[in-house]
C-alpha positions, 0 to 999 in steps of 0.5 A, spaced: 530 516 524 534 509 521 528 506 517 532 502 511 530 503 503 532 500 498 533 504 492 532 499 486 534 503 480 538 503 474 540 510 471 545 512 477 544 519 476 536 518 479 539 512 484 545 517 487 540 523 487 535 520 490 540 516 495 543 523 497 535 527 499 533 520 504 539 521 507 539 528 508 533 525 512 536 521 516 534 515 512 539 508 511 539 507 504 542 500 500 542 502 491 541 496 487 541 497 479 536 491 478 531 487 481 536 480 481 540 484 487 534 487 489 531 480 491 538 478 495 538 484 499 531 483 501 533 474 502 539 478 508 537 484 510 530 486 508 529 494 508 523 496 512 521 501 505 522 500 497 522 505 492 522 501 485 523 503 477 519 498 472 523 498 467 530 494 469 535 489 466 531 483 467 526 481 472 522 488 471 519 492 477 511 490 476 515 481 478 519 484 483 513 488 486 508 481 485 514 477 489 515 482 495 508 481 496 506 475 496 511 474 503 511 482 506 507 489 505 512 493 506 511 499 503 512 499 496 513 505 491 513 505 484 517 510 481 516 510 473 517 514 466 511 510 464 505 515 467 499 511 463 494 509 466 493 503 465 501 503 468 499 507 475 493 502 476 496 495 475 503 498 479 497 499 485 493 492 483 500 488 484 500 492 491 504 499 491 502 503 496 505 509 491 506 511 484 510 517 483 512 519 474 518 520 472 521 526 471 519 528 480 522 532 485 526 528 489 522 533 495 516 529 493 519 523 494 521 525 500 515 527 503 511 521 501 517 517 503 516 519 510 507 520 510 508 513 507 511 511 513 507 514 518 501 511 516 505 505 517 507 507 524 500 510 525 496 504 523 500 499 528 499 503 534 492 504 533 490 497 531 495 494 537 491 498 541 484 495 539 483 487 541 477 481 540 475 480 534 469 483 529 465 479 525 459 483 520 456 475 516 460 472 513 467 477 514 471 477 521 477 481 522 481 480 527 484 487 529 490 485 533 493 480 529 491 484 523 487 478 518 482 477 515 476 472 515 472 469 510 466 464 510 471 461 516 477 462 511 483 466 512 484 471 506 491 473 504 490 481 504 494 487 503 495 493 508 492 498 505 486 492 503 485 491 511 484 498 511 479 499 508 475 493 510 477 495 517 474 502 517 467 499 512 466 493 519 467 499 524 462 503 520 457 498 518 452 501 512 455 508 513 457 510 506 464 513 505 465 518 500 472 517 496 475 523 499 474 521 506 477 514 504 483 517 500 485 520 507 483 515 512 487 509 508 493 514 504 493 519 509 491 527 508 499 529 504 498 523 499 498 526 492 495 521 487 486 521 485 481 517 488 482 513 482 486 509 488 480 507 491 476 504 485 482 500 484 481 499 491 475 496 492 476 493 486 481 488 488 477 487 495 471 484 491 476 480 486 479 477 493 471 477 496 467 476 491 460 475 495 462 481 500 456 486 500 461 491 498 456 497 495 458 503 490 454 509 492 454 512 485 457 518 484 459 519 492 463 512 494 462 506 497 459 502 503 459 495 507 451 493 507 449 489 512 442 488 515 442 485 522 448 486 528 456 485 529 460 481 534 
C-alpha cells in the first residue's frame, strides 16, 4: 500500500502519534504544521488523502479544505477539538468526507482512513465499468466521466454529491431510507449520524435548485419524476 497522506497539524504530539499509526499500515506520510506548507505541498507532490486540523496559524482548515476543493475531491478528513455541531456540519458543506473529534483513537482514524480509501477505490472501478450516459429531465449523469448535467449545463459537484445523485438516477421514485444512503455512499464501517445525509442533500438542492429531490418524512429521500430515463 503507498497512498500518500498529508498530516496537516500543529500540535507534534498528534502530528507524530498519528504519522507512526499510518505508517504502521504501510501508508506514505508528509507532516506539515499549517495550512501554508500544506498548499505547497499539494502545488508539488499532491497526496492522494488529507487529515486536516481546523485550528492552524494562519489559514485555518475550513479555507484550506474550501481551496482543495475547488481543484480536487480527494478525500479530506477533519480532525478537530471543536465537536459542536454546527462545526461537524460546516467541515462536511466545505466538502470533508469525514469529521473525527479530538481527543480520538488513532485505530479509528486509522480505520477510516483505510474505509475512506476503499470507497474511493470501489466507486471507481464500478463506475469505469459502466458506460453511456443517464438522463432523468432535466439532470444527466455521465457515469464514465463522472459529471454532471443540469438543464444542458455542467455542475461542479463533490464526490460523495455524484454519488448519491447517481444512486437517486439508478432508481428513480424508490425512497432510500438515511440508513441505507449512509452506507451506500460512507460505506458500512463509517461511524458518524445520518445527520451526513441531511447535509447532503442539502448541499445537492443549493447547487440544484429545481431538482425533484423529495424528502419522505421520517423515513429519507427520493428522486420523483414522472415519465421514462435515457
Amino acid at each position: 500500500m503507498n497512498n500518500h497522506i498529508g498530516i496537516v497539524e500543529d500540535d507534534s504530539n498528534i502530528r507524530n502519534i498519528v504519522s507512526a499509526y499510518l505508517k504502521n499500515e504501510g501508508f506514505m506520510v508528509s507532516l506539515l504544521e499549517s495550512a501554508e506548507e500544506a498548499w505547497e505541498l499539494w502545488q508539488t507532490c499532491p497526496p492522494n488523502m488529507w487529515i486536516l486540523d481546523i485550528m492552524l496559524p494562519g489559514m485555518d482548515g475550513y479555507e484550506f479544505c474550501k481551496r482543495i476543493r475547488k481543484e480536487s475531491e480527494v478525500p479530506i478528513i477533519i480532525i478537530s477539538a471543536k465537536d459542536e455541531e454546527i462545526d461537524k456540519i460546516l467541515g462536511l458543506e466545505l466538502g470533508s468526507d469525514d469529521y473525527l473529534t479530538k481527543p480520538f483513537s488513532p485505530r479509528e482514524l486509522v480505520a477510516r482512513v483505510k474505509r475512506l480509501f476503499k470507497r474511493s477505490s470501489t466507486t471507481f472501478k464500478t463506475l469505469e465499468a459502466s458506460d453511456g450516459r443517464i438522463t432523468v429531465d432535466k439532470l444527466t449523469i455521465d457515469r464514465e466521466e463522472r459529471r454532471i448535467f443540469f438543464n444542458n449545463e455542467e455542475c461542479e459537484v463533490t464526490t460523495k454529491e455524484f454519488d448519491m445523485l447517481f444512486i437517486l438516477v439508478e432508481n428513480v421514485n424508490r425512497a432510500f431510507s438515511r440508513d441505507e444512503l449512509l452506507v451506500k455512499i460512507w460505506g458500512d464501517n463509517y461511524f458518524g449520524s445520518d445527520r451526513a445525509v441531511d447535509d447532503l442533500v442539502k448541499r445537492i438542492r443549493k447547487k440544484l435548485p429545481d431538482l425533484p429531490l423529495e424528502t419522505v418524512w421520517g423515513y429519507g429521500y427520493r428522486l420523483r419524476h414522472e415519465g421514462d430515463t435515457t
